[in-house]
Phi, psi and omega in degrees: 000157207261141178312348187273359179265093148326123174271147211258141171276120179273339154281342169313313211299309221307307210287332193276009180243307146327287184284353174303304150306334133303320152337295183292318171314292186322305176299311185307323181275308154336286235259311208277346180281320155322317174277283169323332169297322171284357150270343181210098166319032188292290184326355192260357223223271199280337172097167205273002214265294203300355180254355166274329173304304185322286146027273171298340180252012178267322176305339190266336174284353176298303173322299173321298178286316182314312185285325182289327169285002163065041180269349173262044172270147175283004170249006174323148182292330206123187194319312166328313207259016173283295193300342194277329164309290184322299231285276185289342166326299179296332153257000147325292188302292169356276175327299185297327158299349178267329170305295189315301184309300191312300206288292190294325200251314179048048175225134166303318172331292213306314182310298181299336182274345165303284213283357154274323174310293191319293180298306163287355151283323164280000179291314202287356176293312184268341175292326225283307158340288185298347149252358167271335164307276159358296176231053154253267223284354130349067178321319172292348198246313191208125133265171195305126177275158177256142187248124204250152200239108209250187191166131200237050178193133224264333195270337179260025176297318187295328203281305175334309175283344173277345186285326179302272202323332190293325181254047187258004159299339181230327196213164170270121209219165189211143171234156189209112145300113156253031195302321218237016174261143174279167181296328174284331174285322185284304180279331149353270171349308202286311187293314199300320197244344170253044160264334158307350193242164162241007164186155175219161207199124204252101152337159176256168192102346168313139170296182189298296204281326189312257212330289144313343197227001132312281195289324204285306193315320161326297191266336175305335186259029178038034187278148172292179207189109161280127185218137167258148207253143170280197182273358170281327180277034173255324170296317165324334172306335188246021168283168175234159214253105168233167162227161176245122182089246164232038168253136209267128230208121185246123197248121143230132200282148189281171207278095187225084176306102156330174095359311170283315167325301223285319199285333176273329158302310172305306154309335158276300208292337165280326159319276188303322178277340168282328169293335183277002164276337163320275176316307185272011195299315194274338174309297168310329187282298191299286186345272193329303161324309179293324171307329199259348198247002164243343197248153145287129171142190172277175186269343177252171149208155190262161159199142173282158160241205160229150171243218170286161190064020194037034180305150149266157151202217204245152162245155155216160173248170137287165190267101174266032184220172151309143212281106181095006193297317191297333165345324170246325171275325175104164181289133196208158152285107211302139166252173150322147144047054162289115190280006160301300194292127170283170182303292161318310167314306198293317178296303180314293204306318159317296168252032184061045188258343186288345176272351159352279193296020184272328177318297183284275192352308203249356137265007149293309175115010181272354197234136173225156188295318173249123203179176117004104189285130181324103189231155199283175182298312203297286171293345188265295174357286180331290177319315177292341195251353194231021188225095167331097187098344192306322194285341159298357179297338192258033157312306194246139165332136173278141189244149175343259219252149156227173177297325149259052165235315158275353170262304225267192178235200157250017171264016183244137194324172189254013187254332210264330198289320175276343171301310203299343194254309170279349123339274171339305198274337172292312186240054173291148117264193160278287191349296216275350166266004191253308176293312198294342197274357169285294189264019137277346159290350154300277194335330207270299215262359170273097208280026138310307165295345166246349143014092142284197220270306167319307166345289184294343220274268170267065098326281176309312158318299161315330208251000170282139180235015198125154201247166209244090186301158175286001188224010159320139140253176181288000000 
């Protein structure tokens, strides 16, 4: 490959993508304060100083929600989930601008000239993305940097491969089962082949010497560096730096949700789900209908679950199966192409619409919008016996949306479901349920996200075009 082809840095791009969108707010907002006036006589009404400020803070707030929506991740999917960002960013912000307009201004001007702002920060947002895709994916110009991905367990073969596929959009990747290397083979491996690489990234199940002699090799060789944590190390995420004397000491604190906390969740989750039985009620009248008028049976269905404390209770839905489906398989998880799921279901189910009647669930208080997603008796037994920690998932209510309801699939293991879930609860905030409920109105149009395991199979597969061998250079 010829040396004039630049390997792509993904956090430059990240920060160089950012500010490329401030920029573009800043012109957008300038140019359009220049114009729209002499068509819409707003400044005679707010003066020229306050429609220039606005302006700028309808872009900062653009920024804002952009960043909450993870469009400057260095593993992002692509163009689509760039764009989709844009799409809502831009209309979260509206929106907030019309609150402001309503509480200050109560002006139409102000609307139309917000809803024009609006509109012409996502044309230049999706032109700009679209032509910078373009030549970031420019094979004569820039390639993909390589990742190398290692793992000493025959059970994490599958995970390995979702992580190659999963990123091929930021890296070109290679995985190694080292199960069957000895310790001289194995730093061999190491020296030899990860200089070929540009980051590398370590499973959990390495022994002591597999792991240590990954990261130390790593960082002398100056790689970036990835590690999925076993499941005792997931507390670790929220430690901090204390020393005792002059010894230096990462203090993590035990996993303990106040009270008061428990009590400021509660007042949201009745806020935000009474308004969301508001907002979805005509949406739902049509859901049903549509259920009664193709399927035989009833529209809604219950099943028990457990919440904290492995209290049970009833959850409901709308009904996306055929009447009785476990009746002959017994409790199982929805498969591809399940022929239980009626021709609706699969549209709910697609866009999580079917989890809708979960709002009472959660102004009844059996729920809370964000938490640990609700699991049956049955599986949670199962779990409980083949998952470290798992019974800690039920500190806190189960919830709508989690954290691995926006990261995960509906094929990704229940052991990666649970990191993502004692995650949570180690580092709960407000902050951090106002981001996953941001980015699960992302998660709903990403059909990425409802994915089986086939789904993902051939996807990935297909879109692979070559494999990055280890001893490729560079």
């Amino acid at each position: 490959m010829s040396d004039s082809i630049k390997t792509r840095n993904l956090k430059k791009e990240s920060r160089y993508l950012f500010f490329s969108n401030f920029v573009t707010f800043m012109i957008t907002a300038t140019l359009l304060w220049f114009v729209l006036p002499v068509i819409v006589p707003i400044t005679n009404k707010m003066g020229i100083r306050n429609t220039l400020f606005l302006n700028y803070i309808c872009g900062f707030i653009s920024l804002c929600f952009m960043f909450l929506l993870e469009k400057y991740s260095v593993v992002i999917s692509g163009l689509y989930e760039k764009n989709l960002i844009n799409t809502l960013s831009v209309i979260y912000t509206f929106v907030v601008m019309c609150i402001i307009n309503a509480i200050l201004f109560m002006s139409f001007e102000r609307f139309i000239f917000d809803a024009t702002l609006s509109f012409v920060n996502l044309v230049a947002l999706i032109v700009f993305d679209i032509i910078y895709e373009i030549q970031i994916k420019n094979p004569k110009k820039f390639k993909k940097p390589k990742l190398l991905i290692l793992a000493s367990d025959e059970k994490n073969f599958y995970r390995m491969k979702r992580i190659k596929y999963g990123v091929l959009n930021a890296y070109d990747s290679w995985y190694e089962d080292i199960d069957a290397m000895n310790e001289n083979e194995l730093v061999e491996f190491i020296s030899k082949n990860l200089v070929y690489y540009d980051a590398l990234c370590i499973l959990d199940g390495l022994n002591d010497f597999e792991y240590n002699l990954a990261v130390k090799t790593a960082v002398e060789m100056n790689k970036d560096l990835y590690i999925v944590p076993n499941m005792i190390d997931v507390g670790k995420t929220n430690s901090k730096i204390v020393r005792f004397d002059d010894v230096l000491t990462l203090y993590m604190p035990k996993n303990y949700i106040s009270k008061f906390s428990f009590l400021v969740k509660r007042i949201v989750d009745i806020l935000l789900s009474g308004f969301g039985v508001i907002v979805a009620f005509i949406p739902m009248v049509f859901i049903a209908l549509a259920i009664k008028l193709t399927s035989p049976g009833p529209i809604f269905y219950k099943q028990e679950r457990l919440t904290k404390n492995k209290k049970p209770f009833y959850i409901y839905k709308f009904r996306t199966m055929v009447p009785d489906a476990e009746k002959l398989t017994g409790p199982k998880f929805a498969e591809k192409d399940d022929p239980r799921i009626t021709k609706i279901g699969k549209i709910l189910r697609s866009c999580r619409l079917d989890e809708l009647p979960q709002l009472f669930n959660i102004l009844k208080g059996d729920m809370t919008l964000v938490g640990p997603r609700p699991e049956r008796p049955v599986f949670v037994e199962e779990f409980g016996k083949e998952i470290e920690n798992y019974d800690y998932r039920f500190a806190v209510k189960a919830g709508l949306t989690s954290l691995s309801h926006v990261y995960g699939r509906y094929s990704t293991y229940i052991h990666d479901r649970t990191y993502y879930d004692l995650f949570y609860i180690t580092n709960y905030s407000l902050f951090l349920d106002l981001r996953i409920i941001l980015l699960t109105t992302k998660t709903m149009l990403m059909k990425s996200a409802a994915e089986g395991e086939d789904d993902f199979k051939q996807k990935t597969v297909s879109s692979l075009n070559k494999e990055v061998q280890p001893s490729e250079k560079n």
